[in-house]
C-alpha positions, -999 to +999 in steps of 0.1 A: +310-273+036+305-251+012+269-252-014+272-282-038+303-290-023+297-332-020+337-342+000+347-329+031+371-333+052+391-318+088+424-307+088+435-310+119+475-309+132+487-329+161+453-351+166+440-320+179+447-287+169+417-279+141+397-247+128+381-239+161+419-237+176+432-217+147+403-196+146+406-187+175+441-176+176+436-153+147+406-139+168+437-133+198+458-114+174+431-094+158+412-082+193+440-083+213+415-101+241+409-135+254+377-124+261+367-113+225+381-135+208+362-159+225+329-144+213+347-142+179+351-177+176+321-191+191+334-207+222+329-195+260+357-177+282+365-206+297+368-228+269+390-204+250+415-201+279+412-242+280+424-246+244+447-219+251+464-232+276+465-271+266+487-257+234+510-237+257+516-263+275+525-290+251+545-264+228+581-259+233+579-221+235+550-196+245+524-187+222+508-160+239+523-122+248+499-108+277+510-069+287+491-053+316+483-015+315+503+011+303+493+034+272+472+010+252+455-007+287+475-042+283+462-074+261+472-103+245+492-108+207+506-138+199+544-146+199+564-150+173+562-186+170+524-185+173+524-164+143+542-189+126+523-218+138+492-199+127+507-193+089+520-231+088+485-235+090+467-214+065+490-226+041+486-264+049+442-255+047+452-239+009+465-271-001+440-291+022+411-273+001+432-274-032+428-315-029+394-315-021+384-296-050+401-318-068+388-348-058+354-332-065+363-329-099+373-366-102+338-374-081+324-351-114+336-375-136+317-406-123+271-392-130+261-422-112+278-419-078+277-378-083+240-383-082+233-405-058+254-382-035+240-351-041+204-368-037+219-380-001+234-345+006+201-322+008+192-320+046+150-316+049+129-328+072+110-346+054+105-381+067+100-391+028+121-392-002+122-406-033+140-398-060+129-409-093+128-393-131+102-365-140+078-389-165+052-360-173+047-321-169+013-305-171+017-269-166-015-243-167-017-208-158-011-211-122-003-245-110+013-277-128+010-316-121+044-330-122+047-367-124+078-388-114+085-422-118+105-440-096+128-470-103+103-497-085+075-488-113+057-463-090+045-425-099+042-400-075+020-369-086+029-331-071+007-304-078+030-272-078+027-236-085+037-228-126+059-202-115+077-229-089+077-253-119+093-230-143+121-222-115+130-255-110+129-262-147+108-293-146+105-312-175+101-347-190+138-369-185+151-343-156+159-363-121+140-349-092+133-358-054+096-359-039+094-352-006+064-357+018+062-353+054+053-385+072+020-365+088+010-361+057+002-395+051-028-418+057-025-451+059-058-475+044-061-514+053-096-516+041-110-493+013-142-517+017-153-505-022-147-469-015-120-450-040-104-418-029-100-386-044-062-390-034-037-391-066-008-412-048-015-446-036+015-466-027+007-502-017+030-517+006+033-543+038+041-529+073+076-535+084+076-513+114+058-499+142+079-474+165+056-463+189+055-429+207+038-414+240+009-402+218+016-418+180+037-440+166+057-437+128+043-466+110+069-478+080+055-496+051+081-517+022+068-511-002+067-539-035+102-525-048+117-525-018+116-487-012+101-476+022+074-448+033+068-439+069+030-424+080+028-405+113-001-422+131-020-415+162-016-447+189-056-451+187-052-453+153-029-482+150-049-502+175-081-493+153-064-506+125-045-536+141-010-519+122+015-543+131+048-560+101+033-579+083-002-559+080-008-552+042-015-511+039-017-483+015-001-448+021-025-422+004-014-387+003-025-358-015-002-343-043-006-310-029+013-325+001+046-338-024+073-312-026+096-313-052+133-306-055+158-307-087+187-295-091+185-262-116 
């Protein structure tokens, strides 16, 4: 999969013979080695000679050419009709990737599902997304507060470096993602008159406990129906009686949100 690339899809010939296999003939002819071809492709010895040999046996002539000694010291080319097995198959992935470019461009064509997609397609590991509309930019000399609404009526404030502000070319209408890492999170039953110096305060009901050997990730639903999960020591959810139903605030600090848009 390439960058921005939002459809994939395997070619793969016979039910079983796919990239790996392919690769890995190309890797015979250019080393001239089971053995480093192997290492070329990624796959152990013995699984090379195992892929190898399960295509030898259900093709109807050889595919391999092994010589021992003599001037060049022996090794292994492909035959004839591995070569042309092998070219069958470049040419099929040049039409293969040819359609899928074009069904991106189609995909192009429809902003809503492009979107959500590309929100869907960053990997992090970030327990917490959200991805919402960038409703305010204050930018100073060295840091900026960026503010972005979300669809249930919620704002989540980020306080970023100018310069990483001006990179991502954050401003007021553009989509963006906050992300925040589940530890990062504090969950509040009972502010008992107290207010915290926190800017996000997401008020929600507890839907989930999972419970580890040592702390458990607490998920709260929030009013919209949007979720945030909170990393929480197993003391601590027995101090706080967190159980579903429990009504809860997620605090977090804006230094804590990270924020990604697409340039």
């Amino acid at each position: 999969m390439t960058a921005g690339q939002l459809i994939t899809a395997e070619l793969r010939l016979g039910g079983r013979l796919d990239t790996r296999f392919f690769a890995l003939l190309q890797a015979v002819q250019d080393t001239g080695s089971i053995n480093k071809a192997a290492r070329t492709a990624g796959l152990s010895y013995k699984g090379a000679w195992l892929l190898l040999e399960t295509a030898c046996n259900l093709a109807n002539e050889p595919l391999l050419n092994t010589t021992t000694g003599g001037a060049g010291g022996g090794g292994t080319r492909l035959t004839d009709a591995a070569l042309a097995l092998l070219a069958a198959w470049q040419a099929l992935q040049a039409h293969h990737q040819e359609f899928i470019r074009g069904q991106e461009a189609q995909l192009a064509q429809l902003p809503a599902l492009n979107g959500l997609l590309r929100r869907m397609s960053m990997k992090t590991t970030a327990r917490n997304q959200f991805a919402g509309v960038v409703s305010a930019v204050d930018a100073g000399p060295v840091s900026a507060q960026v503010t972005i609404a979300l669809k249930s009526g919620d704002e989540i404030t980020a306080t970023l470096t100018a310069a990483a502000a001006r990179r991502l070319k954050l401003k007021k209408g553009k989509e963006a993602i906050a992300l925040i890492k589940a530890s990062a999170v504090v969950l509040v039953t009972d502010f008992a008159g107290w207010q915290l110096s926190a800017r996000n305060q997401l008020a929600g009901t507890v839907s989930r406990v999972e419970r580890g050997g040592v702390s458990s990730l607490v998920v709260l639903t929030l009013p919209g129906g949007a979720t945030i999960s909170a990393s929480v020591t197993n003391e601590g959810v027995e101090a706080l009686g967190l159980k579903a139903g429990v009504a809860a605030t997620a605090v977090f600090k804006a230094y804590a949100v990270m924020v990604a848009a697409q340039p």
